[in-house]
N, C-alpha and C positions, 0 to 999 in steps of 0.2 A: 252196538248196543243202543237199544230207540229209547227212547228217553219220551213220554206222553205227558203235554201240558195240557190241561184241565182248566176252563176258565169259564166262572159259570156268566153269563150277560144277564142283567133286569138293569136297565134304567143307568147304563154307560155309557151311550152312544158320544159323546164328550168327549171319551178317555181311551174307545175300546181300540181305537188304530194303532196310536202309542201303545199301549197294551201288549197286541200282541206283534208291533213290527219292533218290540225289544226284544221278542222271541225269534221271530225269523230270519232276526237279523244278527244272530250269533255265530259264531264260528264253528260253533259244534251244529254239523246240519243234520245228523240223523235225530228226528223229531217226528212226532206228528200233534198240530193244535186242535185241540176240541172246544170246540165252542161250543156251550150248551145255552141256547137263548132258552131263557125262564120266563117265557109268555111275555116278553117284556115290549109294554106297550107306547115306548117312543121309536126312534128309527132303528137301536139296533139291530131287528132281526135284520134286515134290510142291509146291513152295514155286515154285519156277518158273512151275507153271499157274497157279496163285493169283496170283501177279505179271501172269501176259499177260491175265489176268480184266479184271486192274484196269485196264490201260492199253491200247490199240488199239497204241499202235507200239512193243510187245514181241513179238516171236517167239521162242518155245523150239522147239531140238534134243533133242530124246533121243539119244543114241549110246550105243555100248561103249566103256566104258574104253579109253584111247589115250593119256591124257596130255596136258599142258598142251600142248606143242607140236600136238599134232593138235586140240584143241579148237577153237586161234587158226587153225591152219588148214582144218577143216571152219567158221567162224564169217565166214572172211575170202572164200574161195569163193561164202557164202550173202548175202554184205552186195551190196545195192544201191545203198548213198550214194555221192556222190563222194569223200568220206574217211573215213579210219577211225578209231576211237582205241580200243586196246585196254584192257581194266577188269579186273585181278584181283579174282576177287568176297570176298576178305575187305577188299577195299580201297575209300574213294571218294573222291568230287571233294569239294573242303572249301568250296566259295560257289556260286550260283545263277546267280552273273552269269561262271560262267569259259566257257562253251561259247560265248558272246556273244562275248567277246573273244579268243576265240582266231579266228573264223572273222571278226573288224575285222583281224584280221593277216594273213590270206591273201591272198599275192600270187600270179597268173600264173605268174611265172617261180620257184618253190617250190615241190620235189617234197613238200617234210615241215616242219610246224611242230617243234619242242623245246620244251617247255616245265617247268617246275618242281616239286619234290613237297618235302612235308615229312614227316619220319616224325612216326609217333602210337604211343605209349607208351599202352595203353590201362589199363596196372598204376597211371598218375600220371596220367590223362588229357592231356597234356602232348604237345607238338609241340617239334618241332626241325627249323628249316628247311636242307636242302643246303645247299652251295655253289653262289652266284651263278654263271651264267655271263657270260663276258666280254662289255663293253660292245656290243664291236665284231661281235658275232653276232645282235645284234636286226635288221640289214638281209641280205638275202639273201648270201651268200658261199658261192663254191663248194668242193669238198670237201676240196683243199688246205688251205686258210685255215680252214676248220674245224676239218679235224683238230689243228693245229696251234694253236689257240685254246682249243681243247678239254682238249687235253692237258697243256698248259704250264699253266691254271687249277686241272686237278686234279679236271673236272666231267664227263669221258668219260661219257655218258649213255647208258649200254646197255640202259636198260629199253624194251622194247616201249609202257609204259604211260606213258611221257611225251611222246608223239609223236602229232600231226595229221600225218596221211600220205595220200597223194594215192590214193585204191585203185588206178587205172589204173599209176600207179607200182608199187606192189608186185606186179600182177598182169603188166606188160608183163616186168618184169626176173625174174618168179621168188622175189621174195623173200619166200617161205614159214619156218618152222620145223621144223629137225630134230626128226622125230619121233622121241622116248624120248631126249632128250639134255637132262641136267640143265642150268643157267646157260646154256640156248638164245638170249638174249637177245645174248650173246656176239658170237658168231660173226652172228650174224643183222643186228647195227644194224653191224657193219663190210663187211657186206655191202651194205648199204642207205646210207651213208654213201661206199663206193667207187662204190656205181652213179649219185648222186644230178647231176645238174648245179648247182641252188643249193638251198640249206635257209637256215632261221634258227632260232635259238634265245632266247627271251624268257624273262625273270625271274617270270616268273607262276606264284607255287605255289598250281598248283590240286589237285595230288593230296597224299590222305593215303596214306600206305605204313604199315600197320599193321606193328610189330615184336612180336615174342615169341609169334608163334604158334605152338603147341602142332603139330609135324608136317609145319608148311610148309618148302614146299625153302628158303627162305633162313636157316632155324631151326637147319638139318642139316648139318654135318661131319664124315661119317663118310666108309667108307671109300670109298665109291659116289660120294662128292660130289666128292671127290678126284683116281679117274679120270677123272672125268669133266670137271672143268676141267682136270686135265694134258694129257687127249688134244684137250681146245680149244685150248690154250697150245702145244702142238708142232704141230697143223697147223696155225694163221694164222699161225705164225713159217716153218714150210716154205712158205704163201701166200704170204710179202711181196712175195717180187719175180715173182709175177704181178699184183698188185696194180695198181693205176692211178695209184696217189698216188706222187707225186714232189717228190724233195729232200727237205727237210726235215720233208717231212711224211710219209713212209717214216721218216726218224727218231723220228717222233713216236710211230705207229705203233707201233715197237717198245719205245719205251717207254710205252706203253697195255698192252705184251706183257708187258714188265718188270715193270709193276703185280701183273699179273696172278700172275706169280711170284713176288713177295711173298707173296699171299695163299697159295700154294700151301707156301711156306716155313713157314710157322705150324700148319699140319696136321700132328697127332701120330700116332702108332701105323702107321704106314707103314714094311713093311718094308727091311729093309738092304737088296734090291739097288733095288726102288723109288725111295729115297731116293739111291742111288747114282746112278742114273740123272737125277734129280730136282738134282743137287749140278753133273753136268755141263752145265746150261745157266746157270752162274750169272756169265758174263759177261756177259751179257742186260742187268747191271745196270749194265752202262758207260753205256746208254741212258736215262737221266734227266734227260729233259726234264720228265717229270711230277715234282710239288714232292714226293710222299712218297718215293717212288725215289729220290729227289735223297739226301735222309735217308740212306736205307738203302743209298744206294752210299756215301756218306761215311762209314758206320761198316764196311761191308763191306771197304771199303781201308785203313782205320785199327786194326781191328781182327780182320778175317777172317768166313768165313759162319757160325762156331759162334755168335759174338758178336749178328752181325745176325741171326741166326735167334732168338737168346733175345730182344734189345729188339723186333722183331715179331711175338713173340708174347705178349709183356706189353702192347704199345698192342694188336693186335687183342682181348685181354683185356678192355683197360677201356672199351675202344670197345665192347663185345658188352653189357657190365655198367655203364653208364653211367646208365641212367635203372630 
């Protein structure tokens, strides 16, 4: 079974050897790496060739600039395996033995594996692993019961890069990435989570999630970053009720939305009518099924939004400045 890693390059050349020799250097060797260079204008293309020298099952892209979203989906187009897992190239796998084990987890009836990441503090050399996901998601469960497991734990797993995924799944339903939309991963895994029949999710942190990169999108909040998860936050909530998921997990849903509004509440320098706008979806936070939301509706009712805007952005604070 080939197994197709996807890793788009812009502006890695740093990180991208580490990168993908945590790929090649697994124990499961039927693979093939795609490098897709994203017009990226320091050495990595250059670094790319060098990489498919050394190893037969690397293939590099050259393209033009397009963006991560188009990288994953000119990468995902090009794959031939039966699954895929997508590779941030400042990022890698942390053991030799995790590609083995995720593909002893593949069932039949499993559009997509889940699996775990810990961040790497490269300042303290230092990890910090997620949140566990619930017991009750290591056996196949469909996407009611997901959602719902998912969200109530607090562990909504939006990255693209934590997922074995079936390719014939993403390519039968469509589920590509917006291209030039920042937090693309968003909208994309609740797409792939509404379309899914069953998934699972296991406790195995195989990825490192490099933090404090110097220019990477999760580094940035400015004002770019801003519209761009608010204009995600108002269409998946104008989605819900086309959505598939029902009952309580349409609840849950929207509090995965509520999160998200959180996060949007912390962002500074937005102006008055933005923020005006931005203040009228803040009932959103009656929905707290997720454990932070829960927080932040509790202070939101006992205190009002000026108050819950100041205590989340003192925890997104220390959470940013923590290691």
């Amino acid at each position: 079974m080939k197994i197709s890693c996807i890793i788009p390059v812009y502006k890695v050349e740093a990180y991208l050897r580490q990168c993908v020799e945590s790929l090649t250097g697994q124990s499961y060797r039927d693979v093939e790496i795609i490098l897709v260079d994203d017009g990226s204008p320091d050495g990595s293309p250059q670094l790319c060739d060098v990489l498919a020298s050394e190893d037969a099952r690397i293939r590099v892209i050259h393209k033009e600039n397009g963006g991560l979203s188009d990288a994953r989906n000119v990468g995902l187009r090009a794959a031939t395996g039966e699954y895929v897992v997508f590779v941030d190239g400042d990022d890698f796998w942390l053991y030799k033995e995790a590609l083995q084990q995720l593909v002893d987890e593949v069932k039949s009836d499993v559009d997509f594996i889940g699996f775990n990441c810990s961040y790497y503090y490269p300042d303290s050399d230092s990890y910090s692993q997620w949140v566990a996901y619930a017991d009750g998601l290591a056996e196949p469960v469909g996407k009611d019961n997901a959602m719902i497991a998912l969200v109530k734990s607090g562990t909504f797993p939006m990255s693209a890069c934590l997922k074995l995924l079936k390719r014939s799944f993403l390519i039968e339903n469509q589920l590509f990435f917006k291209k030039g939309q920042i937090a693309e991963d968003i909208p994309w895994f609740i797409n792939v989570l509404d379309s899914t029949s069953n998934c699972c999710f296991v406790n195995k942190y195989i990825y490192a999630y490099r933090q404090n990169v110097a220019g990477s999108i999760s580094n940035t909040r400015g004002r770019k970053s801003f519209d761009h998860l608010f204009d995600i936050f108002k269409t998946e909530l104008s989605l819900t009720d086309c959505r598939s998921f029902r009952g309580e997990a349409m609840e849950a849903l929207k509090s995965f939305l509520a999160y998200e509004y959180c996060i949007l509440l912390t962002y500074r320098d937005i102006d008055k009518a933005t923020k005006y706008e931005l203040l009228n979806y803040k009932d959103i936070l009656a929905y707290d099924m997720n454990p932070k939301v829960k927080k932040a509706s509790t202070v939101y009712k006992a205190f009002g939004i000026n108050t819950t805007i100041l205590v989340l952005s003192v925890y997104q604070w220390i959470r940013r400045h923590r290691k």
